[in-house]
N, C-alpha and C positions, 0 to 999 in steps of 0.2 A: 717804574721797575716791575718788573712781569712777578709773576707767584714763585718758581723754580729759580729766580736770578736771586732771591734772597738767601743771604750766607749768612746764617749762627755763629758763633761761636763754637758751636759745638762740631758744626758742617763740617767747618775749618782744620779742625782735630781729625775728621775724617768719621765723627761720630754722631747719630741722632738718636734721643731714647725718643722710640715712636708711641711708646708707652706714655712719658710725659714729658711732650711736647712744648716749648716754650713760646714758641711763635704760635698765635693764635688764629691764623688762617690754615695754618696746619696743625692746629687741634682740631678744628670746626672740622675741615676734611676730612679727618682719621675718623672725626664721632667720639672725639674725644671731650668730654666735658667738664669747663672749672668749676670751683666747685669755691665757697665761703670761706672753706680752711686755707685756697690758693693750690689745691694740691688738683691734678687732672684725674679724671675718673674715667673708665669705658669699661667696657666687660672682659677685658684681658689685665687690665689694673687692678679691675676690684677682687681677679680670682688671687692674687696675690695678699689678700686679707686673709689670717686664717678663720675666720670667723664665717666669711661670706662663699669660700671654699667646703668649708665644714658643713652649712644650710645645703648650698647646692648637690654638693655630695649624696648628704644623707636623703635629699627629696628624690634626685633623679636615680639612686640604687634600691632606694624603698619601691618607689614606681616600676621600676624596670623589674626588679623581684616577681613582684607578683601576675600567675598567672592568668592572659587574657585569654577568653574565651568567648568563638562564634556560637548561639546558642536559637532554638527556634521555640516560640511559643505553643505547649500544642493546645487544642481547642477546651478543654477543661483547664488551663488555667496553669500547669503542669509546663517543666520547660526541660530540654535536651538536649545535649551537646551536637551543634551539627556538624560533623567531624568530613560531609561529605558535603561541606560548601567549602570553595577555594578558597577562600580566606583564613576559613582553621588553621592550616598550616602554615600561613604568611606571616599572622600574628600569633602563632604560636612556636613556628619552627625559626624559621628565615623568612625576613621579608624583602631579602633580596640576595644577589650570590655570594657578598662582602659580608654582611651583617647578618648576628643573631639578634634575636628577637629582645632580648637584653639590650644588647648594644643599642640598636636602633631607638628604642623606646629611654634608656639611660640619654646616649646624643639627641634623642627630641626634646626628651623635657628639660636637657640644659641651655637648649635654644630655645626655648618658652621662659625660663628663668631669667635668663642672662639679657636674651635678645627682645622676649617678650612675645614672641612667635615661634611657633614649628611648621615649614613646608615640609612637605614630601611628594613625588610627583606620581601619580598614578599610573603604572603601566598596562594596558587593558591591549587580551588578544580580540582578534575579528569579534568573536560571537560576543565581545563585552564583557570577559572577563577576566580578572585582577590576575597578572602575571608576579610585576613586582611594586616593592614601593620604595622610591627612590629620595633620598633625604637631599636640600637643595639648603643653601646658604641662606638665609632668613635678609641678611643683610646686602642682597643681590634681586628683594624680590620688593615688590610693588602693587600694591590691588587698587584697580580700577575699576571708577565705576560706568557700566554701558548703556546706563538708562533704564528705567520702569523698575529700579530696586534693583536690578542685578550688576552681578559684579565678575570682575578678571583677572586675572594677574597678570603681569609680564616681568620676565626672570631678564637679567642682564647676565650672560653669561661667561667666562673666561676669558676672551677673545673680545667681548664688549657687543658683540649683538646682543640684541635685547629680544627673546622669546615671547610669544602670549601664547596662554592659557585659558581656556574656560574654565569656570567652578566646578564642575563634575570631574578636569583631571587636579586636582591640587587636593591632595588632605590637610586644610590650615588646623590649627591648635593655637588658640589666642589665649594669651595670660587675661592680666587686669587690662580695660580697654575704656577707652572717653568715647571712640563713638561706635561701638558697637560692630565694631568690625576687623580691624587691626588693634594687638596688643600693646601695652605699655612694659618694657622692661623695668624691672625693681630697679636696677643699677639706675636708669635714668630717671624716675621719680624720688628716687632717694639717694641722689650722685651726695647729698652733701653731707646726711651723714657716713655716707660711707667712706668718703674725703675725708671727715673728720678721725676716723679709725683711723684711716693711711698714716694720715698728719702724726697721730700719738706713735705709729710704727716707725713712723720716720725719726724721730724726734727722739725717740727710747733708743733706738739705733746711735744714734747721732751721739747721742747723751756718754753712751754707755764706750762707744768707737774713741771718743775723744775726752772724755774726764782725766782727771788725772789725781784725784781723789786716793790717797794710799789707804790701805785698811787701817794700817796701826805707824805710828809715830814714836819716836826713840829718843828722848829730850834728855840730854849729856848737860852737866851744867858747868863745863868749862870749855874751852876752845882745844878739838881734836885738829890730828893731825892728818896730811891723807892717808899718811899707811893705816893711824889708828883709825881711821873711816870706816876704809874700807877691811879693815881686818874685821869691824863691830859688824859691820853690815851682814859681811859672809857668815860670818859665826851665828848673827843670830836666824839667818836665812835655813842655815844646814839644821837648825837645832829644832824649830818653827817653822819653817815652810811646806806646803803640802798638805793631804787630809792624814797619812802617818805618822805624824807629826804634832798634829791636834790635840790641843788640851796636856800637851807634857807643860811640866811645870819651870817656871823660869826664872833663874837668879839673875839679879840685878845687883853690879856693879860701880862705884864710884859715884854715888847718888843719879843713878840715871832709871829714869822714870818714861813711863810707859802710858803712852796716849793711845785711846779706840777709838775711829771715827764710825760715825751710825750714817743711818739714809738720811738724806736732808728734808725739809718737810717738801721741797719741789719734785723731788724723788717721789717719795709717796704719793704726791697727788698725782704725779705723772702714771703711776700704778692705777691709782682708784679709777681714773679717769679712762682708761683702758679698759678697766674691767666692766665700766658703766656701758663703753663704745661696742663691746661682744655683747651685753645682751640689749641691745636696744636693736642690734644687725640681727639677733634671732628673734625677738621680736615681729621686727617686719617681713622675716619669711615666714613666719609662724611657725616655729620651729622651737620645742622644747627646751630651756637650759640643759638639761642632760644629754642632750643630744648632743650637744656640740662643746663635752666637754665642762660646762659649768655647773660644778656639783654642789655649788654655796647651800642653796635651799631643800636638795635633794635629798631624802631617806627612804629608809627602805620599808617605809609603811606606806611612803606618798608614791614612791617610783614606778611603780604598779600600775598605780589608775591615770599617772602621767601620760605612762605609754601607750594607755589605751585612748587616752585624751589627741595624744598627737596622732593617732588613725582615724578619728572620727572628727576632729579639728581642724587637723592641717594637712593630712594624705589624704582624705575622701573627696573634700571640693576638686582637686585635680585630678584623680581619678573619674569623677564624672565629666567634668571636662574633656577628658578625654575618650571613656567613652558615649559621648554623646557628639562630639565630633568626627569620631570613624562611621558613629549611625549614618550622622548625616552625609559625611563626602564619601564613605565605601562602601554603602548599600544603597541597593536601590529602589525606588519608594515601592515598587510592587512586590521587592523581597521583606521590605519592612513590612508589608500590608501583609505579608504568610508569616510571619512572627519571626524574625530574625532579628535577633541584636547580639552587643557585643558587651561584654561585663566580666571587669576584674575579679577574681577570687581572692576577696580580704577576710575569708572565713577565720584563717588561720592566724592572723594576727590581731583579730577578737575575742582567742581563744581566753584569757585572762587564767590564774592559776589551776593548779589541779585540783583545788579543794571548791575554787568558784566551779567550773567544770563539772564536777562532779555533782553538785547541787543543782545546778543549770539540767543536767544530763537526767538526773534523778526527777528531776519536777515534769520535765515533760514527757516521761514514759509512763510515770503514775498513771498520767489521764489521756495517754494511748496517743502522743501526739508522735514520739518516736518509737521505732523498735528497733530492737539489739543492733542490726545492721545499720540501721542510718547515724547509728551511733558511733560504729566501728569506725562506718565511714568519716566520718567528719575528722575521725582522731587518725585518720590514713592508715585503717588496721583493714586485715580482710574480713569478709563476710564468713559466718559459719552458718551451719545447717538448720533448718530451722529458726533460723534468724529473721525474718521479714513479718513476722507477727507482732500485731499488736496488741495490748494489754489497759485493761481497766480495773476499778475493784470492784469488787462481783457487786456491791449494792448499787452499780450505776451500768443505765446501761443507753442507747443510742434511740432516743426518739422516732418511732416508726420502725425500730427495728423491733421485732416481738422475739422474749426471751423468754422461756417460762421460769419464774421465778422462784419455784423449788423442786428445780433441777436436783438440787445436792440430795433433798427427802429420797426423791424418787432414784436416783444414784441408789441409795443404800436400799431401799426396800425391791430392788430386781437383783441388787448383788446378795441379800436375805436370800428370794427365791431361787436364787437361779445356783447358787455356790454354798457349798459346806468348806469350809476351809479356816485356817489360820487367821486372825487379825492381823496379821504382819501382808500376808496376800491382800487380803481383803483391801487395805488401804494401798499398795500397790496398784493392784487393777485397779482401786477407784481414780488414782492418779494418771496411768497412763489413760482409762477412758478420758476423764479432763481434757488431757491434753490434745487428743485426737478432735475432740467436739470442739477444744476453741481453736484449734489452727483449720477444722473445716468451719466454722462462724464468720474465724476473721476473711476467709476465704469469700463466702459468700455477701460479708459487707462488702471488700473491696469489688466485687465483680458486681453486685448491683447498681453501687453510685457511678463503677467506670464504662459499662458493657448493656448491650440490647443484642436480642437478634441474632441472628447469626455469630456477633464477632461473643453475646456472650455463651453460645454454645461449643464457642472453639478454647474459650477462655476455661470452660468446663474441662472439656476432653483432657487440655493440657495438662489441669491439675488432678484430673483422675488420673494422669495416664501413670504417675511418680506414688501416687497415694497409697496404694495397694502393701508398696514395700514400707512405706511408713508405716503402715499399720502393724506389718509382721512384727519390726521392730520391736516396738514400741510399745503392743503386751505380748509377745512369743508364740503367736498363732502362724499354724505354715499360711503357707503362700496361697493356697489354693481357698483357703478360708477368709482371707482376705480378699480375695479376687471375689469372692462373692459378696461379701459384705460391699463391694465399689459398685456391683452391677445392682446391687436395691438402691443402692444412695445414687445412680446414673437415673434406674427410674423416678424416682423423687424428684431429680433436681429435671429430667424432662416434661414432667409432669406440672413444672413449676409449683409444685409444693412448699417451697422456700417461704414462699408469698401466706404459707398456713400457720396456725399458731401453732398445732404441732408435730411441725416440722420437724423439731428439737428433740419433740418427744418420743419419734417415730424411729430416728435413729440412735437414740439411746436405747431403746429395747432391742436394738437389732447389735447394737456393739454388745450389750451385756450376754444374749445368746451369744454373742461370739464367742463371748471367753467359755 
């Protein structure tokens, strides 16, 4: 008897659950797998769990959230959005005419979940470069291998031909893998307990579809009649039935007594056992209890570093997974050799509270590692003025860099000679000088460690070329005073003087003449 001439039971009805299959030649077909509990499991079975739906969920919208970004290395160390490689916008806009870049990246990583693999087909114009990326059925694809370590694929497509591909056009994304090459689905290394959840769903259903278990019981102790039955029945239904109803109080008549029936202890275990099957299923995604819902263990002092646990736990290994597999199938090795890679933005969901923040934020501007602005930035605020400066406490200052270290003496003794005026000025102008001398310092640290030559004499000009009006500002000198004060500090700094010890000192007599 051939495979299609066999008739079910269910055939016969005119009906097959493809879901789960009875005949085991058409399980094995579908890729449907038995499973210890007796129940079939596949990856359209198991989305029917709420548990293994809830994992899946929250991995592939956490992932698909966050943004990816093409980025180049530059030669100090230093990396930058490179917003003018073709890829930026593939993976960051549309990576094809159907799909956003959500969607796609959500439908990848559920075929890596589910299936245990993500294709996608690389479309590349003449010159080689990525037009779109095409998402392919994981379960229609096959990698071969062609010898000397390398490998192929060939796609079976709608119609039943069967495609090849070379690895340069395929972006594969492999889960958990036995040989290093093709993924293992969670659903298929773990059909059984996830069978065994089904089994409790089914069986609670079952339980609950067919009992016949009354809540409460009505013991008459002599033989009614059926009108008096049914008169007791109605009466006490209109009086007690319903949640408006609840807890009114009830006279009992003609010695008749009043039975509660409770949950049976199979009941309760049928519960416990349930609740054991959700988290052993989040478990094996690595997926929070809170996440999906199981709050047993959960409070709001732990919950915190939970969540921060499940980004560095259980969202990061797949995030590098992935990208470290666009490095390698969508860049090309002499685009990697100029510093391109590709790398999720999880800044934001390691932000942890406002008060951790804050303290984070605080510790590292103390010792000049952030200023105002990369600060803004992080928290997605704009930049302001004068923002890009960085700060120390004045008892510390940068090895090789020469400060003179009683600056502040010499501050007051040219503000002595040079101004008769109020104490309330006095410490004014001592403050706006300050501020001029460390945002031209911080100036000349960064332009030393980043700039030579030429680029750092363009790097000069630039930052003279704004300066002038900082200064008006900043202690209320016209413009014209200022304009001079840039053209002694242009000689200085052509002079390379910077490189002197005082340097520092040279323009501090020249700002205090100024006021």
């Amino acid at each position: 008897m051939s495979f299609f001439s066999r008739k079910s039971s269910e055939e016969k009805r005119g009906t097959v659950n493809l879901a789960h299959p009875k005949d085991p030649v058409l399980a094995e077909w579908l890729g449907v797998q038995n499973t210890l509990s007796g129940i079939p499991v596949n990856a359209e079975s198991a989305m029917t769990d709420a548990t293994v739906y809830a994992c899946v969920n929250v991995l592939s919208t956490d992932l698909a959230k966050l943004p990816l970004i093409v980025y180049q290395r530059n030669e100090d160390g230093t990396k930058q959005r490179a917003i003018d490689h073709p890829l930026y916008k593939i993976l960051k806009d549309t990576p094809n005419g159907y799909q956003t870049s959500f969607q796609f990246r959500e439908f990848g990583m559920n075929h890596v979940l589910m299936r245990g693999n993500c294709y996608s087909f690389i479309e590349r114009g003449a010159s080689g470069r990525i037009n779109r990326l095409l998402p392919l059925d994981p379960m229609c694809m096959n990698v071969v291998g062609l010898g000397n370590w390398e490998f192929g694929y060939v796609y079976r497509g709608p119609d039943g031909k069967e495609v090849p591909f070379m690895s340069d056009e395929i972006l594969h994304i492999a889960g958990h893998t036995k040989d290093g090459i093709k993924g293992v689905s969670v659903i298929e290394s773990q059909r059984d307990t996830i069978g065994a959840s089904l089994g409790g769903k089914a069986y609670a259903t079952t339980l609950f579809k067919n009992s016949a278990t009354p809540g409460v019981v009505l013991e008459h102790p002599g033989v009614m009649s059926p009108e008096a039955f049914k008169k007791l029945k109605k009466s006490w239904e209109q009086r007690h039935k319903g949640v408006e109803n609840a807890h009114k109080v009830a006279i009992l008549e003609e010695g008749l007594k009043v039975t509660k029936f409770g949950m049976t202890a199979e009941e309760s275990q049928m519960l416990e056992s349930r609740e054991f099957s959700r988290a052993e299923i989040a478990s094996i995604f690595r997926v929070p209890q809170h996440k999906v819902g199981i709050l047993k263990n959960a409070t709001f002092s732990n919950i915190e570093q939970q969540a921060l646990e499940y980004v560095t736990d259980s969202l990061l290994p797949w995030l590098r997974r992935w990208e470290q597999s666009i490095n390698r199938d969508c860049l090309t090795s002499l685009e990697r050799g100029r510093g391109y890679f590709v790398e999720f933005l999880v800044d934001g969901l390691l932000r942890g509270d406002s008060k951790a923040r804050g303290e984070y934020y605080r510790t590292l501007f103390n010792i000049g590692a952030l200023s105002p602005n990369d600060i803004r930035n992080i928290e997605n605020m704009n930049p302001i003025e004068d923002g890009d400066s960085y700060y120390v406490p004045v008892n510390m200052q940068k090895v090789g860099f020469e400060v003179v270290q009683d600056d502040q003496e010499e501050v007051e003794s040219e503000m002595e000679e040079n101004q008769e005026g109020s104490e309330r000025f006095y410490k004014l102008a001592q403050a706006s000088i300050d501020r001029i001398l460390r945002k031209e310092d911080s100036f000349i640290q960064r332009a030393r460690d980043k700039f030579e030559g030429d680029k750092l004499n363009d790097e000069i000009e630039r930052f003279l070329s704004t300066h002038s009006n900082f200064i008006s500002e900043a202690v209320g000198v016209d413009s014209q005073e200022s304009i001079e004060y840039v053209k002694e500090v242009r000689e200085l700094f052509t002079q390379n003087q910077f490189l002197v010890d005082d340097f520092r000192r040279d323009r501090l007599k020249r700002m205090v003449g100024l006021i």
